[in-house]
C-alpha positions as CSV (number, residue, x, y, z in Angstrom):
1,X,99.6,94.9,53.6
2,X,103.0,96.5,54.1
3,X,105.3,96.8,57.4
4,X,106.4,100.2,58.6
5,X,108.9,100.6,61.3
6,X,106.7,98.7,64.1
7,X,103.3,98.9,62.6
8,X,101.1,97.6,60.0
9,X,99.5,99.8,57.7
10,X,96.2,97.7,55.8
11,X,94.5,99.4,53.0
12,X,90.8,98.7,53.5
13,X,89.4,100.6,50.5
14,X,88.9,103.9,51.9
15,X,91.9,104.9,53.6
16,X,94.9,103.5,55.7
17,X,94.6,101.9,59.5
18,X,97.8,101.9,61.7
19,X,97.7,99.1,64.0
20,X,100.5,97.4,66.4
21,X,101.9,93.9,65.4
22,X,100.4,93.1,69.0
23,X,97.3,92.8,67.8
24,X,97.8,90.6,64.5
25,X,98.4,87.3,65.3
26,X,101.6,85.7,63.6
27,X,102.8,82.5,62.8
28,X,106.4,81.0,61.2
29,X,106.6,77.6,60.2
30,X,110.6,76.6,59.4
31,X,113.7,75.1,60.6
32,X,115.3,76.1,63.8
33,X,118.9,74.9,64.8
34,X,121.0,76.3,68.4
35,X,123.9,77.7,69.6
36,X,126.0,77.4,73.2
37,X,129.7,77.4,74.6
38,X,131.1,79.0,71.1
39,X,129.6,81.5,71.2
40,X,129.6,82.0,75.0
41,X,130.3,85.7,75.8
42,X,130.5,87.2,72.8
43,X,128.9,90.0,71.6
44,X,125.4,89.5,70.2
45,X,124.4,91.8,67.4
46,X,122.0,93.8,70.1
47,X,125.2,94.4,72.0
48,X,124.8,92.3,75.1
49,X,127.0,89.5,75.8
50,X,125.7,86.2,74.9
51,X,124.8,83.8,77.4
52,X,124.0,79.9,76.2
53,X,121.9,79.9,79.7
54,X,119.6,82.7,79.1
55,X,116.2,82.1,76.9
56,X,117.1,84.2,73.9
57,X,117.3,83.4,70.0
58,X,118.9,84.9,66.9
59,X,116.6,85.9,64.2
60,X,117.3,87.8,60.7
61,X,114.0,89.6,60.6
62,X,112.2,89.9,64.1
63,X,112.9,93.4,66.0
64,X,115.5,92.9,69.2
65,X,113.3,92.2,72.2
66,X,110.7,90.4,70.1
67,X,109.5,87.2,72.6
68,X,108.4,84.5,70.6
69,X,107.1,80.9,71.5
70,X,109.1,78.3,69.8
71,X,107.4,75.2,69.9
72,X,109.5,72.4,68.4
73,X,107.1,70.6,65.8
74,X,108.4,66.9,66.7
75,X,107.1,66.9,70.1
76,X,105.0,69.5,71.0
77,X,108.0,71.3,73.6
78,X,107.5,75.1,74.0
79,X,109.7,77.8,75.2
80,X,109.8,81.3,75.2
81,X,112.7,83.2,73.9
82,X,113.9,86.9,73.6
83,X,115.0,88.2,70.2
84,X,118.9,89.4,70.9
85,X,120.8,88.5,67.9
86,X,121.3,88.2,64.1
87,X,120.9,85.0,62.0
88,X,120.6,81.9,61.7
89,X,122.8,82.2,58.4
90,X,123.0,78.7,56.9
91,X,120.7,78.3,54.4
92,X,117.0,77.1,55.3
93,X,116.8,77.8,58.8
94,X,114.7,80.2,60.5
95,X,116.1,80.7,63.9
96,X,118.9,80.1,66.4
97,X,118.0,79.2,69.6
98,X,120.1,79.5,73.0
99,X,121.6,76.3,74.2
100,X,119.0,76.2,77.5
101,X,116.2,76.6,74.9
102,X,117.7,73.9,72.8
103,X,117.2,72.0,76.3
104,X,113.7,72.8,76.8
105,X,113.0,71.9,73.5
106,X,115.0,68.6,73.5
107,X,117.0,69.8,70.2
108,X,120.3,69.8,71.2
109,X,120.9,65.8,69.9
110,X,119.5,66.2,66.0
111,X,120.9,69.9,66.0
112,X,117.6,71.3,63.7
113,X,113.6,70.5,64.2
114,X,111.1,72.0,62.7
115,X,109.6,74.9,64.7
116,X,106.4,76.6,64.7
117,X,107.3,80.5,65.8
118,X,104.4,82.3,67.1
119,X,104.9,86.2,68.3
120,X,104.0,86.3,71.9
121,X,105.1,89.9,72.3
122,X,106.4,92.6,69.9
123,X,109.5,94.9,70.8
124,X,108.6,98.5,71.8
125,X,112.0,99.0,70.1
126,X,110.8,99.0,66.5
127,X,114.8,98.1,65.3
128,X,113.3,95.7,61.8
129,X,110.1,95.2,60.6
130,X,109.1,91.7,61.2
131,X,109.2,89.2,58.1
């Protein structure tokens, strides 16, 4: 299977199928950690300010305007969250998550959980290929 610019392409023996990343379910499994007042107002990589009270995440491989469900592995809390920046960059971590989704998902004391990341919708934008 190989990613092209927003779609799938899957070789099934006899010739090539194009089909949206809609339709293929897809699941992360890794470490998330959150961001807030630091970064309040700065510029996220998509080039809207960043707000810590908005439902939105960084990612290094998801398109901007990806939503995906977060749902923080320790105690079942879900949240959705719009793909709007670039990262996390410490090593072993998956995702950055706004501080009001590090709220929802009762994070913000340990600072990382394991998350499950599920795509709930995929960006019309096709910016990245997903991981």
């Amino acid at each position: 299977m190989a990613l092209l610019i927003g779609l799938v392409l899957i070789y099934d023996g006899y010739g090539l199928a194009e089909r949206s990343f809609s339709s293929i379910p897809w699941v992360q499994h890794g470490m998330a950690s959150w961001y807030g007042a630091e970064e309040e107002g700065r510029l996220t990589a998509d080039g809207e300010r960043f707000n810590r009270h908005e439902f939105t995440a960084a990612s290094r491989h998801f398109p901007f305007n990806t939503i995906v469900r977060v749902t923080n592995e320790n105690n079942g809390r879900s949240v959705e969250v719009r793909i709007n920046d670039r990262g996390p960059f410490a090593r072993g971590r998956v995702l950055d998550v706004s501080e009001a989704a590090a709220n929802s998902l009762d994070m913000k004391t340990s600072g990382t959980v394991p998350v499950k990341i599920e795509v709930v919708e995929s960006s019309s934008t096709g910016s990245a290929p997903l991981p």
